[in-house]
One Martini backbone bead per residue (centre of mass of N, CA, C, O) as a GRO file, in nm:
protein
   59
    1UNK     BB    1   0.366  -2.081  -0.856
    2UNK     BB    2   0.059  -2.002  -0.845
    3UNK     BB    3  -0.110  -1.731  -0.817
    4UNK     BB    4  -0.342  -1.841  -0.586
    5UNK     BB    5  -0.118  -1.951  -0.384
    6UNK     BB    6  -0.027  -1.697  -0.302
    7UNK     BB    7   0.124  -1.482  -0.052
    8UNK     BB    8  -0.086  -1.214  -0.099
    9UNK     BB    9  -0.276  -0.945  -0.139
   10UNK     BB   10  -0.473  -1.029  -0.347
   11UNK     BB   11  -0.504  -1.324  -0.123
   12UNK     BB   12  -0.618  -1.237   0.142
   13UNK     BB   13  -0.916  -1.346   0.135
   14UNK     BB   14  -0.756  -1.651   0.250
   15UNK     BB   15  -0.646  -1.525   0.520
   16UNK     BB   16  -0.756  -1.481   0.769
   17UNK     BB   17  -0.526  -1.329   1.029
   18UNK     BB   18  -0.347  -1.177   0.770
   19UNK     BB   19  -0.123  -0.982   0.732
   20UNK     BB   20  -0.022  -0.694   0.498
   21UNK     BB   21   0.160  -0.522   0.382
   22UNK     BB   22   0.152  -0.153   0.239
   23UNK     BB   23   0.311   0.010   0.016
   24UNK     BB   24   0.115   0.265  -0.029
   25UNK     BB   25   0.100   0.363   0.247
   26UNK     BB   26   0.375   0.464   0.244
   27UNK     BB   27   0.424   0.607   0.019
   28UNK     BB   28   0.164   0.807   0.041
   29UNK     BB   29   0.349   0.961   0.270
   30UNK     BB   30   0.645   0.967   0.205
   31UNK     BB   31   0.689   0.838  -0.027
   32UNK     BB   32   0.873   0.672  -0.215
   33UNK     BB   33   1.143   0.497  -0.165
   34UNK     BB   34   1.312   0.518  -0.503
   35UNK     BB   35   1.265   0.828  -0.435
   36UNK     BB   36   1.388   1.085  -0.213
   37UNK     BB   37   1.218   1.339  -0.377
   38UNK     BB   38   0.974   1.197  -0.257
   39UNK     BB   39   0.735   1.293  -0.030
   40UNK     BB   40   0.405   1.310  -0.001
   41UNK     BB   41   0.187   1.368   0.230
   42UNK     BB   42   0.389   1.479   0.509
   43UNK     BB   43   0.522   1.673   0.243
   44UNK     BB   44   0.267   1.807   0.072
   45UNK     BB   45   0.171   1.587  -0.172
   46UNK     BB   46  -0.020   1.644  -0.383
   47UNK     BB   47  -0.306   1.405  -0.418
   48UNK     BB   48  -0.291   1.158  -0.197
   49UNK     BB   49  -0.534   1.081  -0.070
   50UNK     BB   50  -0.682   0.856  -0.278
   51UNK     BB   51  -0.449   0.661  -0.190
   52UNK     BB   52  -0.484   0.623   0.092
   53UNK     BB   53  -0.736   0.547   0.119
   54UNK     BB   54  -0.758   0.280  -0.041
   55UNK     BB   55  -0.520   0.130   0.104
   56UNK     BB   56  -0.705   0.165   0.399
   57UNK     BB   57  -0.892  -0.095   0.333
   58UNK     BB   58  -1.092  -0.283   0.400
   59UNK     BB   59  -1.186  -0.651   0.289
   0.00000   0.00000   0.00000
């Protein structure tokens, strides 16, 4: 499938009305998924505040 047709982030403001998971929002508060010892925002893991805010921009 073409990459323009892809129902992703990316293409998100051709569907209003569908949410789409935010991995980076999950990653940034709690740390990586794929790695157990990273922390993330809400375990202190310092300078994750710009990560957070970017990813929880509405578009």
């Amino acid at each position: 499938m073409a990459k323009e047709l892809k129902a992703n982030q990316k293409n998100a403001f051709k569907m209003p009305g569908i949410a789409h998971f935010n991995d980076a929002i999950r990653d940034g508060l709690k740390g990586f998924v794929m790695n157990e010892h990273d922390k993330g925002f809400v375990n202190g893991k310092p300078g994750m505040e710009d990560i957070i805010k970017k990813a929880s921009l509405v578009v």
